[in-house]
C-alpha positions as CSV (number, residue, x, y, z in Angstrom):
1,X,47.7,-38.3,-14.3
2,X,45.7,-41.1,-12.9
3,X,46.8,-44.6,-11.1
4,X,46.1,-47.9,-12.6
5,X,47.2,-51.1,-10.4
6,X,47.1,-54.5,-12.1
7,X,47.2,-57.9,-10.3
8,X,48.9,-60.7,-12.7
9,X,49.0,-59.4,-15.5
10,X,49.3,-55.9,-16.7
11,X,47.9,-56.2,-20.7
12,X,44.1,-57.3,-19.0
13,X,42.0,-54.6,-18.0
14,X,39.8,-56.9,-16.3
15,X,43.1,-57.5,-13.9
16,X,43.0,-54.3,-12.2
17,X,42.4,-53.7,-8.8
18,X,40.3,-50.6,-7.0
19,X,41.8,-48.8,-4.2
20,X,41.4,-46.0,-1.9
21,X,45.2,-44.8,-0.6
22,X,48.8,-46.0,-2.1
23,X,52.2,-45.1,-0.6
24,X,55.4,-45.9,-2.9
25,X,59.3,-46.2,-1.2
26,X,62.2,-45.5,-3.1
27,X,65.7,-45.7,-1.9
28,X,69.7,-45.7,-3.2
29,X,70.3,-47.5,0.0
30,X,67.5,-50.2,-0.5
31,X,67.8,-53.0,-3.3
32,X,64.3,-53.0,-3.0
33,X,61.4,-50.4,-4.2
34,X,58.4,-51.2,-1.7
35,X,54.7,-50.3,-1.9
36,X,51.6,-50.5,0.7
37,X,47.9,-50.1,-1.2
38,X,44.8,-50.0,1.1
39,X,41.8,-51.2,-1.0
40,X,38.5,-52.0,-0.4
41,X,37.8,-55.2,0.9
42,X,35.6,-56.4,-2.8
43,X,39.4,-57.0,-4.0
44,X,39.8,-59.6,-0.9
45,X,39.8,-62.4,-3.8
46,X,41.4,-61.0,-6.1
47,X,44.7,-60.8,-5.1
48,X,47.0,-63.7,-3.4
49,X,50.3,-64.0,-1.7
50,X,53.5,-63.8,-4.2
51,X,51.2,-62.5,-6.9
52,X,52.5,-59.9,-9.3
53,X,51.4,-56.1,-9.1
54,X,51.7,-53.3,-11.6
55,X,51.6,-50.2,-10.5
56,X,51.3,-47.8,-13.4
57,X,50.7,-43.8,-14.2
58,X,48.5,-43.2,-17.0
59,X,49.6,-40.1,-18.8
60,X,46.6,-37.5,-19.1
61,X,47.7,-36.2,-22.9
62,X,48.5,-39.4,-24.5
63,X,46.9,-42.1,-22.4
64,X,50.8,-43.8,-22.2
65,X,51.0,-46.3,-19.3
66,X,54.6,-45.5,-17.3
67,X,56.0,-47.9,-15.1
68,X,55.8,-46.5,-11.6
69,X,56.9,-49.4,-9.4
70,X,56.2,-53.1,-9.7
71,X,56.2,-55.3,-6.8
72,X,55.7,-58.6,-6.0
73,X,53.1,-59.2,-2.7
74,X,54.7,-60.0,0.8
75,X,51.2,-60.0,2.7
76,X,47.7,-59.0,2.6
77,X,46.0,-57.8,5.8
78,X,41.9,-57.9,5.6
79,X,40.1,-56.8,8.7
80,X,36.4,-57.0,9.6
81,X,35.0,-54.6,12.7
82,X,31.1,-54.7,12.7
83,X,30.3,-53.9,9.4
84,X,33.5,-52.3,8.5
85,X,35.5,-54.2,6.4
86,X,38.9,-53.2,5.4
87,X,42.3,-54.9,3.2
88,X,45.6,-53.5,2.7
89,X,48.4,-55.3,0.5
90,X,52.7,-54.6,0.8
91,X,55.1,-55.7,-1.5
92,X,58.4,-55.2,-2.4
93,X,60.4,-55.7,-6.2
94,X,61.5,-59.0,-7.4
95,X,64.7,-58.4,-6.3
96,X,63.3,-58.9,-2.5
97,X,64.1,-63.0,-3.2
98,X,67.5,-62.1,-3.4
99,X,67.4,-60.1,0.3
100,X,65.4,-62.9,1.6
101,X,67.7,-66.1,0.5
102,X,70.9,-67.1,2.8
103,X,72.9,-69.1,0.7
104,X,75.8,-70.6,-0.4
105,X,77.9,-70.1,-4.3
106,X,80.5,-68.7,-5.9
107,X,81.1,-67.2,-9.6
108,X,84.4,-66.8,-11.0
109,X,86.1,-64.2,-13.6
110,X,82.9,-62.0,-14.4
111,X,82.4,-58.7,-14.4
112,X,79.9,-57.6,-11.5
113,X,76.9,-56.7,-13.8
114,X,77.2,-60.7,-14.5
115,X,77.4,-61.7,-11.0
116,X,74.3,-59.3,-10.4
117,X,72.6,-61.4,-13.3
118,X,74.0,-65.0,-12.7
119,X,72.5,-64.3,-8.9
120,X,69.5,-63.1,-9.7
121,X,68.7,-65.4,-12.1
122,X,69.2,-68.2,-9.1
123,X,66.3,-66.8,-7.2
124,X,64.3,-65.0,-9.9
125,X,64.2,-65.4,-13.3
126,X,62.1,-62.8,-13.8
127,X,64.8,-59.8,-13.0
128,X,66.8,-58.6,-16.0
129,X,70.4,-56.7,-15.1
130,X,71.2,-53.6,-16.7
131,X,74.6,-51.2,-16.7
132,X,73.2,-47.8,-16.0
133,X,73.2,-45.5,-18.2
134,X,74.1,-47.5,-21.3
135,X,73.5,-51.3,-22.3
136,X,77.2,-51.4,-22.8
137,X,78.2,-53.2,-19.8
138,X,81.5,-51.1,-18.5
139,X,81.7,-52.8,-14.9
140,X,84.6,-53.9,-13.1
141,X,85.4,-57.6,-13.8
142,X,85.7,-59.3,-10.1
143,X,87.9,-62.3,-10.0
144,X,86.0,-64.1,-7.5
145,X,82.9,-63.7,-5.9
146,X,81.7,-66.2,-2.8
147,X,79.2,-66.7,-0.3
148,X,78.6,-69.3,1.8
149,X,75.3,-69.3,4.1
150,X,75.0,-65.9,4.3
151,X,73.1,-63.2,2.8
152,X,73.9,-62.9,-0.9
153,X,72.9,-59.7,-1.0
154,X,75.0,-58.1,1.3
155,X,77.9,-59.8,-0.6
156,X,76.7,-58.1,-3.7
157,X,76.4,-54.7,-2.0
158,X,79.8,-55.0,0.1
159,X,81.2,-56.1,-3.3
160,X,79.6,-53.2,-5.7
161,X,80.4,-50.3,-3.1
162,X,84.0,-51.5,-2.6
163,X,84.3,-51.1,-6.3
164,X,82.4,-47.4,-6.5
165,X,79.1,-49.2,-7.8
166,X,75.7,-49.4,-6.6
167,X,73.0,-51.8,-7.3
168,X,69.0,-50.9,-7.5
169,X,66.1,-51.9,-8.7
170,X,64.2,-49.9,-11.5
171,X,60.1,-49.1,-11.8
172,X,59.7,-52.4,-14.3
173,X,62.0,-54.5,-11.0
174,X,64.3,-55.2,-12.9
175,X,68.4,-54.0,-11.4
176,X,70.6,-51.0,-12.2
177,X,74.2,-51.5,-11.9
178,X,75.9,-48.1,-11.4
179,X,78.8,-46.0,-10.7
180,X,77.9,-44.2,-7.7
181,X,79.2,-40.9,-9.3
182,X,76.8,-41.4,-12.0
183,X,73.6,-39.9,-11.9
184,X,70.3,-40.6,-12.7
185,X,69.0,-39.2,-16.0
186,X,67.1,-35.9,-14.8
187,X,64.5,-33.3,-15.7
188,X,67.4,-30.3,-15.9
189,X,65.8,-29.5,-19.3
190,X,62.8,-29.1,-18.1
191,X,64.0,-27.0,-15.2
192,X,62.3,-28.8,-12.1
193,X,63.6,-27.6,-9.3
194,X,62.5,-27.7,-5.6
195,X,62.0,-24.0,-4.3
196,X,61.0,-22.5,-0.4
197,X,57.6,-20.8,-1.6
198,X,56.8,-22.6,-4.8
199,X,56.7,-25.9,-4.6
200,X,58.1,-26.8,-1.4
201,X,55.2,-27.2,1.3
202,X,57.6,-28.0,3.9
203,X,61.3,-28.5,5.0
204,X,63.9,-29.9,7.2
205,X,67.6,-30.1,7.4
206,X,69.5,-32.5,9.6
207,X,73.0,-31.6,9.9
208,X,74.0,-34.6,11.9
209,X,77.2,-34.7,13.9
210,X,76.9,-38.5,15.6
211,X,77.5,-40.1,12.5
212,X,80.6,-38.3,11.4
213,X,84.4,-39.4,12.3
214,X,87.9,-37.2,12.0
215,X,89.4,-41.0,10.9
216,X,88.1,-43.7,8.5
217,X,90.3,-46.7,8.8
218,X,89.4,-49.9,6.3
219,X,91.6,-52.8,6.5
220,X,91.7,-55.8,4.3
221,X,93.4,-59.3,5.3
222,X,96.4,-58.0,3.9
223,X,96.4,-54.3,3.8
224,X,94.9,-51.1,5.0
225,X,93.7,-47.6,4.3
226,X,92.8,-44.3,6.3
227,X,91.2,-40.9,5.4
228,X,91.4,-37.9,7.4
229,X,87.8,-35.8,7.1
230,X,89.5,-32.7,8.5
231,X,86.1,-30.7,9.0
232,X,85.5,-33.3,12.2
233,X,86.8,-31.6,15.1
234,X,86.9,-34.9,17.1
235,X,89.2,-37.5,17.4
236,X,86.9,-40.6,16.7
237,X,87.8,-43.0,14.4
238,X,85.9,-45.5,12.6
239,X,87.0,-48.8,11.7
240,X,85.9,-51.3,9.0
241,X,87.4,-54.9,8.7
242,X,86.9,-56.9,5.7
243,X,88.0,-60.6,5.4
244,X,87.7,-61.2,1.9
245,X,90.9,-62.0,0.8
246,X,90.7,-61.3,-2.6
247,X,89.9,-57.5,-1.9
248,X,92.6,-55.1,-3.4
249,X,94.2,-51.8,-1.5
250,X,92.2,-49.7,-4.3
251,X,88.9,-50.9,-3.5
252,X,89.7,-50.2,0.5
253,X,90.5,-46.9,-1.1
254,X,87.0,-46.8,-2.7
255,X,85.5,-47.6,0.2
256,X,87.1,-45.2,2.5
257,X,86.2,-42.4,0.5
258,X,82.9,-43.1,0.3
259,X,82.3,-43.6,3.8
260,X,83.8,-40.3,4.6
261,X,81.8,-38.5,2.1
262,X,78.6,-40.6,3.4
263,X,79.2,-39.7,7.2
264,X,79.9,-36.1,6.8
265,X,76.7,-35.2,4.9
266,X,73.8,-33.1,5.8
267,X,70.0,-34.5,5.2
268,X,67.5,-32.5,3.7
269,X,63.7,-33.4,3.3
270,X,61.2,-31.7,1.8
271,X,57.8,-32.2,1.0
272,X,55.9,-31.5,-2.1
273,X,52.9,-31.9,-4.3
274,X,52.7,-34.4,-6.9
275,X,55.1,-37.4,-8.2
276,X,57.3,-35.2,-10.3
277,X,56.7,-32.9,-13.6
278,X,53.1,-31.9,-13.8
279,X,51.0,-33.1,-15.7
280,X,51.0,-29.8,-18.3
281,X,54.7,-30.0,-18.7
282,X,54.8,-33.5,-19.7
283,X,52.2,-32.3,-22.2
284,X,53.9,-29.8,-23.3
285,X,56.9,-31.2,-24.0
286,X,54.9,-34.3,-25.2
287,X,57.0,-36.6,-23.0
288,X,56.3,-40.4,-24.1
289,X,57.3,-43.6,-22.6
290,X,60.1,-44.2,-25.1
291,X,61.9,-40.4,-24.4
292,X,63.8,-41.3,-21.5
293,X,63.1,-38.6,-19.8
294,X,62.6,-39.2,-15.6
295,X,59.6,-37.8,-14.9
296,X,58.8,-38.8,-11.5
297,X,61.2,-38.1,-8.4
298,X,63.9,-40.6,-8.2
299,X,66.7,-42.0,-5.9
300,X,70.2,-40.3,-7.9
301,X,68.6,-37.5,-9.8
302,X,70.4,-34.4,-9.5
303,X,67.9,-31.2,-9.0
304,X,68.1,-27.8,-7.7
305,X,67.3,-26.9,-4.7
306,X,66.9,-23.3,-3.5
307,X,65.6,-22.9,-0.2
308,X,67.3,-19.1,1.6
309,X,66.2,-19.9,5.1
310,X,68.5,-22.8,5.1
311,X,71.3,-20.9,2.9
312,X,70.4,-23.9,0.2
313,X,70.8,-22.8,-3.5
314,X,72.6,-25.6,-5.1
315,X,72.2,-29.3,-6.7
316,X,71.6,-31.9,-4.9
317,X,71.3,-35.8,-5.1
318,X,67.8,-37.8,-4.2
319,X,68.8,-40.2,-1.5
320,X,65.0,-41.7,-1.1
321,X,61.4,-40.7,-2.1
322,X,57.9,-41.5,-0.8
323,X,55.2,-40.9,-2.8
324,X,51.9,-41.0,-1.0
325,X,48.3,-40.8,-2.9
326,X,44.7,-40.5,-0.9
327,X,41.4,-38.9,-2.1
328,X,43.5,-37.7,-5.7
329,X,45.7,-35.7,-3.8
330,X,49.6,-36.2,-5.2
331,X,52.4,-36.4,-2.8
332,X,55.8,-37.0,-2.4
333,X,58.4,-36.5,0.4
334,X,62.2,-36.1,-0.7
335,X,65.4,-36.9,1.2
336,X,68.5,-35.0,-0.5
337,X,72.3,-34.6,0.2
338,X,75.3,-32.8,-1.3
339,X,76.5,-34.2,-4.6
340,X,79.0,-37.0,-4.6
341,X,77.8,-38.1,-0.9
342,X,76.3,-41.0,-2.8
């Protein structure tokens, strides 16, 4: 597998840009996918703020070009020491001039994939909304959606999560709209798995107690709810207050169980070689753009994980990945927690 990056427009060959390192983010908790390239400083011209970028992996057996993330650029930073001369570029998906607008609107009687769409559509036109996993839009229908100079986005999230949904942007930046307990499609079939001794070149586990209550209280203008997590042996409670008043007692329910499941969960991250399925099983299994088969790492896939010095052999959910890239040498590092903590 090999890295092509594209400035403007991905069809041109003459459009792509050299570089020496790239680092990718991915993240269920961040609308955004986010990438820094380091590049020599000949590309200086080439590239200019707010310009698009396609990052692509070119597929060794059949030369396919796969969406790996596209971003749109927040800065460039050149430096010249002496005779050294240096550039790096950051960017994040389209979706980042929706996290960057405070504003004011409101949409009425649509369900939330068409709020994601009519909001989006505000501040980019570029950004297409999906229902994950079918086209079949199956979200809730929300009465009444406001906001009024604030962050949209946060409305959107506070919204989506009240109502067991996430929102997040894809490798093309376009936006998934998800039921939390829905995963992303995996590589099961192709049994990739992340294993102490194989493939894992190094692990840690965070079993965090700080961030965990015994009580999880969520109140509405109107109403209220409470879970009990009854594996916290303290007596600290945490509170959220929500004055929307158009929130109903079963999305504070929502809400309270996923902030218990969120809180009590352990963190563990691994590192790794390579972006995913190697390069011979996707050749093997002649794995084309059009399968719809995931083959890099990605926020929501299910995988097993089998690590015996942590007492790990189970599947678990990918919370965020990092893929990093220098000198032809693949890497990613993986952030994982217990199914359904998502």
């Amino acid at each position: 597998m090999k890295i092509k990056i594209y400035v403007g427009n991905d069809k041109l060959q003459t459009n792509t840009i050299k570089f020496y390192s790239l680092q990718i983010r991915k993240s269920i908790d961040e609308i955004c996918q986010s990438a820094t390239i380091n590049c020599p400083f000949s590309e200086f011209k080439k590239v200019k703020k707010h310009d698009k970028i396609f990052i692509k992996a070119v597929m060794d057996w059949n030369k396919d070009e796969r969406a790996l993330c596209y971003i749109l650029v927040d800065d460039i930073s050149a430096t010249i020491s002496g005779s050294e001369k240096s550039m790096s570029i950051t960017g994040r998906s389209y979706a980042r001039d929706i996290v960057d607008s405070s504003d004011s609107g409101m949409v009425e009687g649509c369900t939330l994939v068409q709020i994601v769409q009519k909001v989006a559509s505000k501040y980019n036109s570029n950004i297409k909304v999906e229902y994950y996993p079918t086209d079949m839009d199956a979200s809730p229908t929300i009465e009444y959606f406001e906001w009024e100079n604030e962050s949209v986005w946060q409305r959107l999230l506070t919204t989506a999560e009240n109502n067991g949904y996430a929102i997040a942007s894809n490798n093309a930046s376009n936006l998934y709209v998800w039921k939390r307990e829905t995963n992303l499609a995996n590589n099961s079939i192709f049994k990739l798995k992340l294993v102490e001794g194989v493939n894992i070149v190094s692990a840690s586990l965070n079993r965090k107690g700080y961030d965990q209550f015994n009580k999880y209280c969520v109140k509405g203008n109107y109403e209220d709810t409470e879970k009990i997590d009854a594996t916290c042996k303290t007596k600290r409670v945490h509170t959220l207050q929500f004055t929307d008043e158009y929130i109903s007692s079963k999305e504070l329910e929502t809400r309270a169980n996923a902030e218990l499941k969120r809180r009590k969960a352990d963190e563990l991250t691994v590192e790794v070689k390579g972006f995913g399925l190697s390069d011979e099983t996707i050749a093997k299994e002649k794995i084309a753009n059009n399968s719809y088969v995931e083959v890099f790492y990605e926020p929501k896939q299910l995988i097993r994980v089998k690590i015996p010095s942590f007492d790990i052999d189970k599947d678990m959910t990918i919370k965020d990945v990092s893929y990093s890239l220098s000198n032809n040498d693949f890497s990613s590092s993986i952030t994982l927690v217990e199914e359904g903590a998502l």
